[in-house]
N, CA and C atoms as an extended XYZ file, in Angstrom:
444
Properties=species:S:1:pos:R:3:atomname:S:1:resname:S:1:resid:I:1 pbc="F F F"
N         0.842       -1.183        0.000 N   UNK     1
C         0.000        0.000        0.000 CA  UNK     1
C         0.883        1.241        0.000 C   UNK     1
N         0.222        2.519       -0.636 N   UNK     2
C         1.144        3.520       -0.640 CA  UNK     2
C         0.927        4.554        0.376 C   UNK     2
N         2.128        5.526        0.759 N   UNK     3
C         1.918        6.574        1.784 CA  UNK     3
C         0.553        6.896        2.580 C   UNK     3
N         0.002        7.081        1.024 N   UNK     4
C        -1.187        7.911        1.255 CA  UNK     4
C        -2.088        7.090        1.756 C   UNK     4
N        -2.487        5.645        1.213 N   UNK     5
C        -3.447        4.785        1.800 CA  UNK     5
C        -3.353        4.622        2.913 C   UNK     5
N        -2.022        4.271        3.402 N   UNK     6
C        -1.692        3.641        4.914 CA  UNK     6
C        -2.227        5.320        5.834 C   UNK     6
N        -2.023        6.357        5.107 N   UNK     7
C        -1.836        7.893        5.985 CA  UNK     7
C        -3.465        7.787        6.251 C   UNK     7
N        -4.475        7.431        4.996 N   UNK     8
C        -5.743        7.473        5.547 CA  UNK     8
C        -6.382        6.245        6.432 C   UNK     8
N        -6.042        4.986        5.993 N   UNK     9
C        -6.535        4.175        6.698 CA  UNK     9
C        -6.146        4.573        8.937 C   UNK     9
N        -4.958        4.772        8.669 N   UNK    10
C        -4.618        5.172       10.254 CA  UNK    10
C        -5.283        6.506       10.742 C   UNK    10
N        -5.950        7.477       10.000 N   UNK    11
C        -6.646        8.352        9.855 CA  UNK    11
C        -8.206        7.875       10.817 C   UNK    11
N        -8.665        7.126        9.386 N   UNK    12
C        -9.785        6.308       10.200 CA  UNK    12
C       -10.110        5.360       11.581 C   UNK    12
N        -8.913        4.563       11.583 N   UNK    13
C        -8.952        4.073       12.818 CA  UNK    13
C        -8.689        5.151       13.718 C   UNK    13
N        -8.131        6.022       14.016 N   UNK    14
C        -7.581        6.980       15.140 CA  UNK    14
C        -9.275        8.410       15.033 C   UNK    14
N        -9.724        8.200       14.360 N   UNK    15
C       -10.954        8.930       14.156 CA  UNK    15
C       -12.208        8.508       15.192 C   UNK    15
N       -12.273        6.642       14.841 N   UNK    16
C       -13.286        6.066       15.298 CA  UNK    16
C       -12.851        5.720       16.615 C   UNK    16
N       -11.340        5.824       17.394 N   UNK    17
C       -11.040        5.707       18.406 CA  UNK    17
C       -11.308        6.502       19.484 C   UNK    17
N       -11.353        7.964       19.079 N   UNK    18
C       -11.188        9.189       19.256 CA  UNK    18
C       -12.814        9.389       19.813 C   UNK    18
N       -13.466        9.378       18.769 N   UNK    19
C       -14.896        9.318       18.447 CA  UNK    19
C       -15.619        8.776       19.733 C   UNK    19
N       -15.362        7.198       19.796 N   UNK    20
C       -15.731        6.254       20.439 CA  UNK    20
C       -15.456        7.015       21.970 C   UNK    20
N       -14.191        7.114       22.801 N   UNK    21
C       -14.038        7.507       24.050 CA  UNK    21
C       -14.109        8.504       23.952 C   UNK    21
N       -14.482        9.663       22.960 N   UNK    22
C       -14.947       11.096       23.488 CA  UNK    22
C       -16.661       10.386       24.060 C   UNK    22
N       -17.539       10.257       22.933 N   UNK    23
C       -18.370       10.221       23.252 CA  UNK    23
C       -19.224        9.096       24.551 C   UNK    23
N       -18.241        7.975       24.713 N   UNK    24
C       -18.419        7.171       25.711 CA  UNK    24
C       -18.205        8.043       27.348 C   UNK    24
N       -17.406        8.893       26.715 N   UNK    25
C       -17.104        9.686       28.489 CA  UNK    25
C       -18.007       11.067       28.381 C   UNK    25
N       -18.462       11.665       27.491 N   UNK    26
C       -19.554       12.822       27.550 CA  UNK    26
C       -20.893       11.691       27.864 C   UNK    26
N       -21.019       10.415       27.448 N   UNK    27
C       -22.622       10.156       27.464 CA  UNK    27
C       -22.768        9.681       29.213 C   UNK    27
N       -21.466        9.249       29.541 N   UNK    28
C       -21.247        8.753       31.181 CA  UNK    28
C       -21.818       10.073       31.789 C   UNK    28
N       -21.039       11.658       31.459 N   UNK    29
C       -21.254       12.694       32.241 CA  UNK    29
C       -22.638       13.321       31.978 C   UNK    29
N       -23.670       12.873       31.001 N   UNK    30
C       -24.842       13.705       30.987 CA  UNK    30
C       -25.820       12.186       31.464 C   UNK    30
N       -25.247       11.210       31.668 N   UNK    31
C       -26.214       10.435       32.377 CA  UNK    31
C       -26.335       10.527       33.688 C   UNK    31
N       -25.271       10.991       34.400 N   UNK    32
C       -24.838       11.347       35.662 CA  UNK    32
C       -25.577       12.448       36.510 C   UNK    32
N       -25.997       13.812       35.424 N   UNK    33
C       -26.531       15.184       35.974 CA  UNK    33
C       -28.206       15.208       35.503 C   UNK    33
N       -28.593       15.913       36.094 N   UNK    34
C       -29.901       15.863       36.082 CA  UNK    34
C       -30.049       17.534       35.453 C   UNK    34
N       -30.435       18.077       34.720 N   UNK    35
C       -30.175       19.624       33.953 CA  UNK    35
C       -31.344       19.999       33.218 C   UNK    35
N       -31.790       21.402       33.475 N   UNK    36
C       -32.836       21.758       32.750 CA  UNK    36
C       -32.464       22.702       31.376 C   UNK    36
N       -32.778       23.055       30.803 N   UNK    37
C       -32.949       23.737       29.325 CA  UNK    37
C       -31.474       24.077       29.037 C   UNK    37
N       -31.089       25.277       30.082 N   UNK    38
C       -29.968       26.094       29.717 CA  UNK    38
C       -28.619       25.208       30.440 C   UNK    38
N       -28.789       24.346       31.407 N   UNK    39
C       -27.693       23.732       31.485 CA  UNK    39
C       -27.655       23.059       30.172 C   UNK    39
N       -28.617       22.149       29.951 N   UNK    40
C       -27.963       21.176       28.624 CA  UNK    40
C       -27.486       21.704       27.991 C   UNK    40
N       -28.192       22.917       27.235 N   UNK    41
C       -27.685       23.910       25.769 CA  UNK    41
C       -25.959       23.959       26.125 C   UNK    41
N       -25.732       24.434       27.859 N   UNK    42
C       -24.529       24.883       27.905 CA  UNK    42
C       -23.464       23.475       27.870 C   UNK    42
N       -24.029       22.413       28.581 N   UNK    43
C       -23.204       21.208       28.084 CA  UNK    43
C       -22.960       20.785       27.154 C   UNK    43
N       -23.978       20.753       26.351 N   UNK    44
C       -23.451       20.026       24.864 CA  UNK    44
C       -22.604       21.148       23.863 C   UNK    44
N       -22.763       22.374       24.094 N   UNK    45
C       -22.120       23.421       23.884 CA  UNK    45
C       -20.417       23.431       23.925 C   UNK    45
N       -20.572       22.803       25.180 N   UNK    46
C       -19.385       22.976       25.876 CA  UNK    46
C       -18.791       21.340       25.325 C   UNK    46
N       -19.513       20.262       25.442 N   UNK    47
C       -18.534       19.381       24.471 CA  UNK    47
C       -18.351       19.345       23.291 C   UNK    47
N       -18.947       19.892       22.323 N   UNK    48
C       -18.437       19.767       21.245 CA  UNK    48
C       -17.139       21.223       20.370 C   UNK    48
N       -17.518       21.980       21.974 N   UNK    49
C       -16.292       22.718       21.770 CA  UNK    49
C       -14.845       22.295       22.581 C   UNK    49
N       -15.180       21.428       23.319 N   UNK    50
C       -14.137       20.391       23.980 CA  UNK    50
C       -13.746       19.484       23.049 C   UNK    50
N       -14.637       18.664       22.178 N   UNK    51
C       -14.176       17.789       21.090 CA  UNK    51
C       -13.096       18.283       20.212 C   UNK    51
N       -13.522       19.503       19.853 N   UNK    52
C       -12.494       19.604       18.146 CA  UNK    52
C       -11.238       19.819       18.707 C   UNK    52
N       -10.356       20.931       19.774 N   UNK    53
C        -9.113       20.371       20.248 CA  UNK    53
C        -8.707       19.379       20.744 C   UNK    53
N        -9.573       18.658       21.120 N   UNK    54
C        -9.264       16.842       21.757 CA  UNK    54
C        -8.636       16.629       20.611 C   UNK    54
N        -9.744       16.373       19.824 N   UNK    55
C        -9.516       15.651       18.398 CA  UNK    55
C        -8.594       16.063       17.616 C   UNK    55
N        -8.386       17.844       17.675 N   UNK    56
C        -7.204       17.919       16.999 CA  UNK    56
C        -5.839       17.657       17.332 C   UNK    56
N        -5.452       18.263       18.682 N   UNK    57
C        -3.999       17.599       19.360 CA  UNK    57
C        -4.063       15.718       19.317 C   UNK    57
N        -5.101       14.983       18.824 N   UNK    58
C        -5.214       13.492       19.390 CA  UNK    58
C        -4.121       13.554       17.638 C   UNK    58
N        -4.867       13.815       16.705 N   UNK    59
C        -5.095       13.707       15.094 CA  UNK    59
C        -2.888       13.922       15.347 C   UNK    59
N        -2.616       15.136       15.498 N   UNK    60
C        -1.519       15.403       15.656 CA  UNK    60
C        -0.456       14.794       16.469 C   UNK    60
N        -0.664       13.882       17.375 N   UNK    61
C        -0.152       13.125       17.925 CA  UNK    61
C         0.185       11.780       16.908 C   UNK    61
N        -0.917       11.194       16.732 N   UNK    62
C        -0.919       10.047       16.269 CA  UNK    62
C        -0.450       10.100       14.613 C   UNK    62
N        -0.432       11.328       14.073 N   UNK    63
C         0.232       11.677       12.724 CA  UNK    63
C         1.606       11.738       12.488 C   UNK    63
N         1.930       12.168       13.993 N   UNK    64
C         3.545       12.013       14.076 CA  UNK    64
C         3.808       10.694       14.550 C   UNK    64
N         3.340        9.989       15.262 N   UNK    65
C         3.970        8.483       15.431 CA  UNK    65
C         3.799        7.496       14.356 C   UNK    65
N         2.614        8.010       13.619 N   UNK    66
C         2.469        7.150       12.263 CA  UNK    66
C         3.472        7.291       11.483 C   UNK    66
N         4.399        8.562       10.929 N   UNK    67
C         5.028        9.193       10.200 CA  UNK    67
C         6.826        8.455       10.869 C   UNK    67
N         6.734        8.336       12.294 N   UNK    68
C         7.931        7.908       12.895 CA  UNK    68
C         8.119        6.484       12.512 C   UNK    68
N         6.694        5.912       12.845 N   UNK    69
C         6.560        4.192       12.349 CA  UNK    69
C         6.749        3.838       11.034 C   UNK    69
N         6.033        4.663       10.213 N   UNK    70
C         6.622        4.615        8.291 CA  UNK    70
C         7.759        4.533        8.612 C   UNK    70
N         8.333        5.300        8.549 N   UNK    71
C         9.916        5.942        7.970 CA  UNK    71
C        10.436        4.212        9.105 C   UNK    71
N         9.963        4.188       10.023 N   UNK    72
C        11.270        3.184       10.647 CA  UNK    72
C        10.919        1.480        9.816 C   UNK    72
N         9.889        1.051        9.701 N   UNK    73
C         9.228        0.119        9.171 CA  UNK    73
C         9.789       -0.259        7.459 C   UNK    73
N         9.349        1.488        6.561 N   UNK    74
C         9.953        1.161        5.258 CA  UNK    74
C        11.483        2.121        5.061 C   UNK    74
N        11.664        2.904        6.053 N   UNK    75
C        12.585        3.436        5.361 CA  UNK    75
C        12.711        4.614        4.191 C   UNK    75
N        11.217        4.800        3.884 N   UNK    76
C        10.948        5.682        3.358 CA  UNK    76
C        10.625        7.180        3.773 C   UNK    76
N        10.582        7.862        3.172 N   UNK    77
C        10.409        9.179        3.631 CA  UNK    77
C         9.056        9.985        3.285 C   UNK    77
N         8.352       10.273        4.159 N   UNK    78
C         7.096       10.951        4.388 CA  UNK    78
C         7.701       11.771        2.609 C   UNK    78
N         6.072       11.399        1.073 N   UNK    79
C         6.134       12.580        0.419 CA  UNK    79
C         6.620       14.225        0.709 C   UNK    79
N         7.669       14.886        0.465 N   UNK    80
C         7.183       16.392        0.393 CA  UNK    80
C         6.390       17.285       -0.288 C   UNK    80
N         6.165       16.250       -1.328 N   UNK    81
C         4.828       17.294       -1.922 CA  UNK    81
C         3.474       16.229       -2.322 C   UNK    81
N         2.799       17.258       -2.888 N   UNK    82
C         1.684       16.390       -3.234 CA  UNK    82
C         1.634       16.841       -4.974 C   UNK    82
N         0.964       15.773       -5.433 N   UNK    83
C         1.105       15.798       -6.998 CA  UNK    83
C        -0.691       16.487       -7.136 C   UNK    83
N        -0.804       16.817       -8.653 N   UNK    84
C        -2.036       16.894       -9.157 CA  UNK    84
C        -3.102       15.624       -8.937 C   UNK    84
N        -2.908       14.591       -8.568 N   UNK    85
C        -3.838       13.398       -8.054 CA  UNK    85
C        -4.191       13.488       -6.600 C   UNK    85
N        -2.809       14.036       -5.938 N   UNK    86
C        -3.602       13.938       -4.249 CA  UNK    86
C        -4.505       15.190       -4.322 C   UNK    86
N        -3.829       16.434       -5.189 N   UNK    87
C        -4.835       17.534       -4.701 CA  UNK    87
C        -6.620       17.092       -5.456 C   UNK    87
N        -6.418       16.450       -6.432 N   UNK    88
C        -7.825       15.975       -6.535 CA  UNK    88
C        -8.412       15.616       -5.810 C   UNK    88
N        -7.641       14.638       -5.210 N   UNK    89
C        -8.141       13.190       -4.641 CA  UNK    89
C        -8.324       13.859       -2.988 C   UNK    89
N        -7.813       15.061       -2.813 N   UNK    90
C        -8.339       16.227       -1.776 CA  UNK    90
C        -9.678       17.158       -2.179 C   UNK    90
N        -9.487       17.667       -3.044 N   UNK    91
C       -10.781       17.849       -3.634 CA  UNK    91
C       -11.857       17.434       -2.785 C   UNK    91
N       -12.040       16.014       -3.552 N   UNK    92
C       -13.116       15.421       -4.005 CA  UNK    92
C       -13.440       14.878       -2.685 C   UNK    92
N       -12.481       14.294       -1.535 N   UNK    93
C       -12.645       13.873       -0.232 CA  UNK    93
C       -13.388       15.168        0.394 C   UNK    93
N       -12.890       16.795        0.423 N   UNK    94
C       -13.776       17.613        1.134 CA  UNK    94
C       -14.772       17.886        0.586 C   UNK    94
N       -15.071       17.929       -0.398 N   UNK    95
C       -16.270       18.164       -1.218 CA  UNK    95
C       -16.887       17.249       -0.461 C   UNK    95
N       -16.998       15.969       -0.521 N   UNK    96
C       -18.125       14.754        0.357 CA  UNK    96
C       -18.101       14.949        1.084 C   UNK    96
N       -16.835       15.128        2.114 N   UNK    97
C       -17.481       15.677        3.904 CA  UNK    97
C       -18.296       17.196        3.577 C   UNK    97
N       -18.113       17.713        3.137 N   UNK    98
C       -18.634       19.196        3.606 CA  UNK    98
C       -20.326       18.524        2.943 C   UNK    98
N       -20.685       18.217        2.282 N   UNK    99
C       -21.866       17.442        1.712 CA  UNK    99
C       -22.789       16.626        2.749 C   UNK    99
N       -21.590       15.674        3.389 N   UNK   100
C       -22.231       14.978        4.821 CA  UNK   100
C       -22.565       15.895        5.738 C   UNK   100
N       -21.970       16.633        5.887 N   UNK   101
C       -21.822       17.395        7.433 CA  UNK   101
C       -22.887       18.448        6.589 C   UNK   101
N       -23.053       19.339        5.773 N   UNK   102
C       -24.478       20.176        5.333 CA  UNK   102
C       -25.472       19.231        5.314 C   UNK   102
N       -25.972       18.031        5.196 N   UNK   103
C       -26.906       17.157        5.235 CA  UNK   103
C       -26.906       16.838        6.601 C   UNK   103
N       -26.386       16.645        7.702 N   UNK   104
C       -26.276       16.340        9.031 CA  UNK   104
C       -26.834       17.961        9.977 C   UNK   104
N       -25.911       19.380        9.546 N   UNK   105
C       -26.179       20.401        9.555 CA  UNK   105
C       -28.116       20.933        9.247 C   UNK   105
N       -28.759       20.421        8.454 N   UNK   106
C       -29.644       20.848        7.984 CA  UNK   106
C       -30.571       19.376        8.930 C   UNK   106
N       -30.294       18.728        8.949 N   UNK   107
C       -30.717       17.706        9.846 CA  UNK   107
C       -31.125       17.735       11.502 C   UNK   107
N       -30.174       18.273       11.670 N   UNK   108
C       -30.226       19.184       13.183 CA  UNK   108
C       -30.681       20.042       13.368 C   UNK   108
N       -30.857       21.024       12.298 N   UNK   109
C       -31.459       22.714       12.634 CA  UNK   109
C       -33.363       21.618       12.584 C   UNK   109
N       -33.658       20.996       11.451 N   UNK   110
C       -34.646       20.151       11.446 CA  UNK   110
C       -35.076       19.356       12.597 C   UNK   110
N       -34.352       18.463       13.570 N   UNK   111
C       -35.088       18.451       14.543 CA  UNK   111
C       -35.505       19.500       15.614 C   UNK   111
N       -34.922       20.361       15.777 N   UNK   112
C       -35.439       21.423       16.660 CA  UNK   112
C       -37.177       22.466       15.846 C   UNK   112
N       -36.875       22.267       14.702 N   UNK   113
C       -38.244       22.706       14.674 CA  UNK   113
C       -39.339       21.853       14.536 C   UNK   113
N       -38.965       20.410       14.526 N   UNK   114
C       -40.001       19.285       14.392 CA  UNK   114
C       -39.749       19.094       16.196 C   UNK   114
N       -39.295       19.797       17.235 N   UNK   115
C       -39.545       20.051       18.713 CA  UNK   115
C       -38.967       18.591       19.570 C   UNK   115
N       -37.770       18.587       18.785 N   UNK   116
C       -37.000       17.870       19.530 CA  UNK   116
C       -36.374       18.843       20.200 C   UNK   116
N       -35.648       17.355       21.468 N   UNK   117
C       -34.541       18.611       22.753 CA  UNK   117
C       -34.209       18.996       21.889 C   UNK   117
N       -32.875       20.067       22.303 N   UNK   118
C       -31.721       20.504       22.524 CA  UNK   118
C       -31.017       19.721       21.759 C   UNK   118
N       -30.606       19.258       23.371 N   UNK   119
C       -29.543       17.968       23.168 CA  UNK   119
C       -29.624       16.850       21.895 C   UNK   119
N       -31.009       16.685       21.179 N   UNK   120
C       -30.983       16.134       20.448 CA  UNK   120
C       -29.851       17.214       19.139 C   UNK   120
N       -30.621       18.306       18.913 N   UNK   121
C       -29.577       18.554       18.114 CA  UNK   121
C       -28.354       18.744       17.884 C   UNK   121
N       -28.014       18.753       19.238 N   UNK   122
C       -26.639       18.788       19.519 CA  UNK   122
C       -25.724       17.162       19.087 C   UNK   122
N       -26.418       16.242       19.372 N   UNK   123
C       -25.841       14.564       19.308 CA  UNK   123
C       -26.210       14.742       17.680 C   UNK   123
N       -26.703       14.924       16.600 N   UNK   124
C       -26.884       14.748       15.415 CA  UNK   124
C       -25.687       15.763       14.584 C   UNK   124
N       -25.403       17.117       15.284 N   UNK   125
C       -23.927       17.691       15.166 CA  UNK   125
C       -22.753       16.835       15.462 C   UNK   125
N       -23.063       16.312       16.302 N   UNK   126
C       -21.595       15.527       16.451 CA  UNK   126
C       -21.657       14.285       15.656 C   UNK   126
N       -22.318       13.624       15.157 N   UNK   127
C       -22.586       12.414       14.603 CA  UNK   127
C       -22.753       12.775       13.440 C   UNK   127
N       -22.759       13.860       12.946 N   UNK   128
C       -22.378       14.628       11.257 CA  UNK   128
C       -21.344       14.970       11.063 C   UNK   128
N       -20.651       15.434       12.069 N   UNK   129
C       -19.297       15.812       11.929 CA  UNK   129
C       -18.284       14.622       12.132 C   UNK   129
N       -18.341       13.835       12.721 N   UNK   130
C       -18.077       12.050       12.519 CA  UNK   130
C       -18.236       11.740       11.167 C   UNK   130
N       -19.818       11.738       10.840 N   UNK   131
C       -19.390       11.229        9.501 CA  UNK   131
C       -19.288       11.718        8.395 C   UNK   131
N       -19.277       12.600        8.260 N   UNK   132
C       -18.232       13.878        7.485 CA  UNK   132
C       -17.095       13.679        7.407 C   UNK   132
N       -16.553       13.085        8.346 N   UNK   133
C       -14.596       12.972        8.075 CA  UNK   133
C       -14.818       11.420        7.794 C   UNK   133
N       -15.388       10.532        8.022 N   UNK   134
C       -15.204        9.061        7.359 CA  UNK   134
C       -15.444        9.062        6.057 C   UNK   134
N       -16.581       10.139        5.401 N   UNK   135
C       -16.780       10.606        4.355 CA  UNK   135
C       -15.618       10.855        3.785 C   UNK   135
N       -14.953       11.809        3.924 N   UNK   136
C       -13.751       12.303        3.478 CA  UNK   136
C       -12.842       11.092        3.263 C   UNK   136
N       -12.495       10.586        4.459 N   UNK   137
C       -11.614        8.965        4.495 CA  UNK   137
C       -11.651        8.351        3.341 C   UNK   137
N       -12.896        8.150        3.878 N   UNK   138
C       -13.668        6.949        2.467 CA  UNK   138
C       -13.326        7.030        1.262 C   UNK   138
N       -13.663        8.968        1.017 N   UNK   139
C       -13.545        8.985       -0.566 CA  UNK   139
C       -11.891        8.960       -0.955 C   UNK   139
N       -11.256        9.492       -0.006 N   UNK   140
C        -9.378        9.365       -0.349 CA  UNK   140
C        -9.337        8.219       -0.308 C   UNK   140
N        -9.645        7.067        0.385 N   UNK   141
C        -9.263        6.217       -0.032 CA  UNK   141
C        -9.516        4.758       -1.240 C   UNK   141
N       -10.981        5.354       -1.753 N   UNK   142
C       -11.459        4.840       -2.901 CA  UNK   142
C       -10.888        5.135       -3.455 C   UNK   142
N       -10.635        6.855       -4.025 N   UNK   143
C       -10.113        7.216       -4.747 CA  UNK   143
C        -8.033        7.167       -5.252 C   UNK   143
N        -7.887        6.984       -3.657 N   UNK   144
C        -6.270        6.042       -4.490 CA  UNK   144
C        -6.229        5.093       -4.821 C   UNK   144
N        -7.511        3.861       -4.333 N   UNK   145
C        -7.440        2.573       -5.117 CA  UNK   145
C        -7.933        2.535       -6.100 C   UNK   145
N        -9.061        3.297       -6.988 N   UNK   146
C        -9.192        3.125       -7.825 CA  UNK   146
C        -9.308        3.999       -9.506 C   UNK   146
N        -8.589        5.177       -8.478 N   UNK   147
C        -7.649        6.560       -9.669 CA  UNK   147
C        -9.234        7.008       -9.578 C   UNK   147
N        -9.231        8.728      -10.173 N   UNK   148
C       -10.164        9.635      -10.138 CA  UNK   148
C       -11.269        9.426      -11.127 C   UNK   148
């Protein structure tokens, strides 16, 4: 497999890892409290603005040990550039997340006026923005196996 496959597949696993014990330890802490209107708004508020630096220092961690493990494993050296195929093949991966996540986005503003919680719209944000980046995954990595 090349750079790039192995760079997304470890992408995905470290996504759904990430994913998994963020949300396993936020669903522990709102099963725990008992909260009316404006606490929730402010909790779920408050985790999914806790999520994206989790997720980003996690993403950055595990990008550099992946990058340490390549190089020691093949000996090769992390690309320095990217050709006219990855920037496609970038393209076309954000194009589908931003697609998921506006369909997830419009999904959420939708349960609140069909008079769901809060909190509901808040768990359908985070579970769009999840799969918005597997989206993305997905399509980089179709798209290096099977060219644009």
């Amino acid at each position: 497999m090349s750079y790039q496959e192995n760079k997304h597949i470890v992408s995905f696993i470290s996504t759904v890892l990430i994913f998994s014990f963020y949300c396993w330890y936020v669903f522990q802490k709102v099963q725990d409290t008992n909260m009316d209107t404006m606490e929730t708004l402010r909790f779920w508020a408050a985790a999914i603005l806790i999520l994206i630096p989790v997720s980003v220092v996690a993403k950055i961690i595990i990008a550099i040990i992946f990058n340490i493990i390549y190089r020691i494993t093949t000996k090769e050296v992390e690309p320095s550039f990217s050709d006219e195929l990855d920037k496609l093949i970038d393209l076309k991966a954000t194009r589908n997340s931003h697609y998921v996540f506006t369909f997830g986005f419009l999904l959420a503003m939708g349960s609140l006026v069909m008079d769901m919680t809060p909190a509901t719209m808040f768990i359908i944000l985070i579970i769009a923005g999840f799969l918005s980046e597997m989206a993305g995954v997905f399509t980089s990595l179709y798209h290096y196996r099977r060219g644009v």
